[in-house]
C-alpha positions in Angstrom: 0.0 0.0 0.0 1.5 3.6 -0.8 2.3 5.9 2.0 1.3 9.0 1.2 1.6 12.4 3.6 5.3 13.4 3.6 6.0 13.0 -0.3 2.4 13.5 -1.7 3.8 14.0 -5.4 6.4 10.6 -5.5 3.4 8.6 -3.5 1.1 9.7 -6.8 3.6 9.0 -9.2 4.6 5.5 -7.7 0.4 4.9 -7.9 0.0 5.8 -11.5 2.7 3.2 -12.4 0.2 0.3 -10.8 -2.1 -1.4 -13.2 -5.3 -0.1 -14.0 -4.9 3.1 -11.7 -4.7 6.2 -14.9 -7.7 4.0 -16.5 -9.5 4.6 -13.6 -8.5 8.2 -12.6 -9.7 8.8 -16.9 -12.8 7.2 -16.4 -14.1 8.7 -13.6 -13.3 12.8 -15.3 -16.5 12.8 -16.8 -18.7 11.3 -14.0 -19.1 9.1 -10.8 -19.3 4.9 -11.2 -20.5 2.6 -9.5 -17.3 -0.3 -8.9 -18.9 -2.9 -11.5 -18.4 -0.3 -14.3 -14.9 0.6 -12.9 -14.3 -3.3 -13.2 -15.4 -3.2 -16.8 -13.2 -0.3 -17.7 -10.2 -1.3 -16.0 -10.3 -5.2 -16.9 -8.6 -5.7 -12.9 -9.7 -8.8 -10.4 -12.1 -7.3 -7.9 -9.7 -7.7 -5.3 -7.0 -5.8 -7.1 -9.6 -3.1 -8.0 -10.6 -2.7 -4.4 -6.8 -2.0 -3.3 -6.5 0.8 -6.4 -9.3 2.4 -5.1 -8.6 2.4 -0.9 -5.4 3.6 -2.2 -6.6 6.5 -3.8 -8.8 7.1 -1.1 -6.4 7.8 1.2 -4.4 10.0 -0.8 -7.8 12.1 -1.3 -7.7 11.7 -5.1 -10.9 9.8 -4.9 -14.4 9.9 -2.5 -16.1 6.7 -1.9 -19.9 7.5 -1.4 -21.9 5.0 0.0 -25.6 4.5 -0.1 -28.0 2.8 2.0 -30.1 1.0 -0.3 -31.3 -2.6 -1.2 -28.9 -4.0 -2.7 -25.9 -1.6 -1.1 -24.5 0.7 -3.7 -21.3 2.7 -3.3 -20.3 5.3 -6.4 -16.7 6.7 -6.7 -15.7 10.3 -8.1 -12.4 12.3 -8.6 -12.1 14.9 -5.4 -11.1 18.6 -5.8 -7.3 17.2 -5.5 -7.9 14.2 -7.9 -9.9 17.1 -10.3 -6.0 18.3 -10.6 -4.7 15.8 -11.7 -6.6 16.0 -15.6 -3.8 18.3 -17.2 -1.6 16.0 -16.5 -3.3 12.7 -17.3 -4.9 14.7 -20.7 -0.9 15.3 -21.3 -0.2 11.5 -21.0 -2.9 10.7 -23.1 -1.8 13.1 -26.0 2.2 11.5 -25.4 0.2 8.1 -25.9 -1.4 9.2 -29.0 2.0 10.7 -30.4 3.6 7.7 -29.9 1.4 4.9 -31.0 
């Protein structure tokens, strides 16, 4: 699991580099999802996908909102901070096209 507080900019970097984790930061710019969608997207094992997520959590890139309903739903959305994040991501994705 990252550690985040003391170097908040190598803790982000050393996330982006796991599996799945700029898929799901890119997915969730244009909108909240629910995790089933977030497993569609990212193509990761539940358990994997879950770990991505906490981790993002805690470096308040991400909010977990949960809702008490039948059957329980929980939807997850860039924060403010995570919000600052789409220049950068939007850069990677034009290097990506460039070079492919």
């Amino acid at each position: 699991m990252i550690k985040s507080a003391e170097k908040p900019l190598e803790a982000v970097l050393e996330l982006l580099g796991q599996r799945g984790v700029y898929t799901i930061l890119r997915s969730l710019r244009s909108g909240s999802l629910r995790f089933g969608a977030l497993q569609q997207v990212t193509a990761l094992p539940p358990r994997t996908l879950s770990l991505r997520l906490k981790e993002l959590e805690e470096l308040d890139l991400i909010s977990r909102t949960e809702h008490h309903e039948v059957p329980p739903r929980v939807d997850y959305a860039l924060t403010e901070r995570g919000r600052g994040l789409e220049p950068a991501l939007e850069a990677l994705a034009q290097w990506q096209d460039k070079v492919t």
